[in-house]
ROMIBA-412260 format. One record per residue (C-alpha): chain; y, x, z. Coordinates in steps of 0.05 Angstrom, whole numbers, m for minus. Layout:
BEGIN
(A; (Y; X; Z))
...
# end
This chain:
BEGIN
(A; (0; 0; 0))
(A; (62; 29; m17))
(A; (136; 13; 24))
(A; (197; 32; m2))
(A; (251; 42; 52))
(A; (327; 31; 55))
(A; (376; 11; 106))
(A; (375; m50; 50))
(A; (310; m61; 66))
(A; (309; m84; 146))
(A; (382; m106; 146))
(A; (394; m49; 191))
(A; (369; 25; 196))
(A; (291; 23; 192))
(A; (243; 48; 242))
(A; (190; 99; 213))
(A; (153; 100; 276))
(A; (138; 17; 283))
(A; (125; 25; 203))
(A; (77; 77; 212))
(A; (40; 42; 266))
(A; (32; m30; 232))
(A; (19; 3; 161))
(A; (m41; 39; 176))
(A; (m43; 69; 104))
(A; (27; 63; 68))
(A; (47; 106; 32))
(A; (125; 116; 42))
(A; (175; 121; m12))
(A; (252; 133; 12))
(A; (298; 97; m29))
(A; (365; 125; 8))
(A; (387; 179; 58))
(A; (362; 153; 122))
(A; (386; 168; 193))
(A; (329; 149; 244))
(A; (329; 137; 317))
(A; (273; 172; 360))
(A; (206; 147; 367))
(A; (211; 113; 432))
(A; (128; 148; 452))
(A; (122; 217; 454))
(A; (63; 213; 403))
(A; (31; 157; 354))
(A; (m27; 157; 323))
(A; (m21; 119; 251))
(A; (m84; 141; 213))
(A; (m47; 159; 143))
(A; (35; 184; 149))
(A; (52; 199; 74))
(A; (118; 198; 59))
(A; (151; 211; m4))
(A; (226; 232; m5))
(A; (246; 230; m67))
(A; (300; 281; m61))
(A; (330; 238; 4))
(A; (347; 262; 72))
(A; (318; 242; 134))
(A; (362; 259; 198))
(A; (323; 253; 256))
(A; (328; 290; 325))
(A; (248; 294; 329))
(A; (186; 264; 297))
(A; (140; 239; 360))
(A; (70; 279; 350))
(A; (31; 253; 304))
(A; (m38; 251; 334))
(A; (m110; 239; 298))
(A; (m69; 224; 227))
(A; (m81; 253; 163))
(A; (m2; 278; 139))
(A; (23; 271; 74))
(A; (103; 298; 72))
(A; (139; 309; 4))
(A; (197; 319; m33))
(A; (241; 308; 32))
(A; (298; 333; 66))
(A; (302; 337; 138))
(A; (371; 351; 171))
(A; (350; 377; 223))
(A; (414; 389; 267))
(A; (397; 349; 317))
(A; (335; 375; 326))
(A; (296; 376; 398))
(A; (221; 422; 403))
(A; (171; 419; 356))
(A; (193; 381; 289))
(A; (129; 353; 245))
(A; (80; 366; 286))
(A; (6; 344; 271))
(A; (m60; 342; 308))
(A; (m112; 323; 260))
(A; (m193; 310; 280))
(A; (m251; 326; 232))
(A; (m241; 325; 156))
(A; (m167; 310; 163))
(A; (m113; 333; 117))
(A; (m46; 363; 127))
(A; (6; 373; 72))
(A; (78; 386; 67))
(A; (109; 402; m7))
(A; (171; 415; m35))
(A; (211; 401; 27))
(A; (271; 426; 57))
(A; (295; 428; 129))
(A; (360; 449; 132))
(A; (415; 471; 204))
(A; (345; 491; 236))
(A; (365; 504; 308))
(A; (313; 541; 351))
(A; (259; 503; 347))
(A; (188; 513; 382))
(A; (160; 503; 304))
(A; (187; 474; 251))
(A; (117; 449; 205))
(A; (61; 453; 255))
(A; (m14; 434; 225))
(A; (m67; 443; 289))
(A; (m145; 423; 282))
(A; (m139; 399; 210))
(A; (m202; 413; 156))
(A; (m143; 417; 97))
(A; (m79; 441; 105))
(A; (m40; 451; 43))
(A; (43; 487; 67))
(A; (70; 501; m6))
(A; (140; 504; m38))
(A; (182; 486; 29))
(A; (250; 518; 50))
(A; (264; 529; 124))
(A; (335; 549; 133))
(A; (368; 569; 203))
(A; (438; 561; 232))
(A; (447; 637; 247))
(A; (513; 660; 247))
(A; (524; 740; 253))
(A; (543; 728; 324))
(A; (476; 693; 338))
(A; (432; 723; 382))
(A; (365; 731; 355))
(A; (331; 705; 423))
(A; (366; 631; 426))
(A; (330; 619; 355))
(A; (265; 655; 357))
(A; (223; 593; 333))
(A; (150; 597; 295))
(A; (176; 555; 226))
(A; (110; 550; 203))
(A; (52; 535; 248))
(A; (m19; 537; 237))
(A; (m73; 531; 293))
(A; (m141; 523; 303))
(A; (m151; 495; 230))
(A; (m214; 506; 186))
(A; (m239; 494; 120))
(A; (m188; 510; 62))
(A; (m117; 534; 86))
(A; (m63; 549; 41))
(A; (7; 572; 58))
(A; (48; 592; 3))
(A; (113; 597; m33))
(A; (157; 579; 27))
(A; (223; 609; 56))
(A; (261; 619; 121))
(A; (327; 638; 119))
(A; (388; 653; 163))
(A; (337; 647; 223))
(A; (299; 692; 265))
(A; (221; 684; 291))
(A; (160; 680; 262))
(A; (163; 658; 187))
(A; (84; 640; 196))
(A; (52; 650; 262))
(A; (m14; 622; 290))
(A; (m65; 628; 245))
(A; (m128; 617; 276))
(A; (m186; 580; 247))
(A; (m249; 554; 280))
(A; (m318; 590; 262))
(A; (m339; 562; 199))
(A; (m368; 611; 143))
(A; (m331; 558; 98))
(A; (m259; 572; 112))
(A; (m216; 602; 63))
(A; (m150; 620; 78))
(A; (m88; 639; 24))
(A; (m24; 661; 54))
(A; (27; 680; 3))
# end
């Protein structure tokens, strides 16, 4: 089932989170710049959050975790400025899948991570830009963050073609994969 999203839509600005939750399997296509409101739980657990951007940006001060769900994120903007902890962070459970494409996240403060994937079987990080709010003043310390985030993930891993600017930290940190003589792992 696909939902396209506006403020049009609802009236009023829409709520991802409640969206997520009573459309188990949506896919999500933005049809405007949206400015959310945080997720009033700490964590949800939709089974499918896809969500296709189209270009548009999402300002939000933090996703809630999103727990047992396979992820789907791309062609978005996050403005992040706003930003509180960890950003998109996902826990998945056997033969789940994690992908975020060809998205930006832009005034980056220092965040714990900024694209976390933990205990997913498919986890595809390609084409995204991370950029910081650095100035030459900064100091390193108040934005050491982990951008991208990969933990205890198996089966095919692929992290490739993205960039962190104007930030300190990690630019990939984390990487470590369960036993399983079928993992493969490409970082690029």
């Amino acid at each position: 089932e696909e939902i396209s999203i506006s403020e049009k839509t609802f009236g009023r600005a829409p709520d991802l989170w409640d969206i997520l939750v009573s459309f188990h399997q949506a896919v999500i296509t933005l049809e405007e710049d949206l400015e959310l409101q945080p997720c009033n739980r700490k964590e949800i657990n939709p089974i499918k959050c896809c969500i296709n951007g189209k270009g548009h940006t999402i300002r939000v001060k933090q996703f809630p975790i999103l727990r047992n769900t396979d992820i789907c994120i791309i062609n978005t903007r996050f403005d992040c400025e706003s930003a509180e902890g960890d950003f998109i962070y996902g826990i998945g459970k056997d033969d789940s899948s994690f992908e975020v494409r060809n998205c930006t996240f832009v005034n980056v403060p220092g965040l714990s991570s900024v694209i976390c994937a933990r205990h997913y079987s498919h986890t595809l990080i390609e084409g995204n830009a991370i950029t910081g709010v650095l100035s030459d003043s900064s100091r390193h310390l108040n934005n050491a963050s982990r951008n991208i985030f990969v933990y205890e993930c198996s089966g095919e891993v692929t992290v490739k073609g993205n960039t962190v600017q104007t930030a300190y930290g990690m630019g990939i940190s984390g990487i470590q994969f369960k036993e399983d003589e079928s993992s493969r792992v490409l970082i690029e």
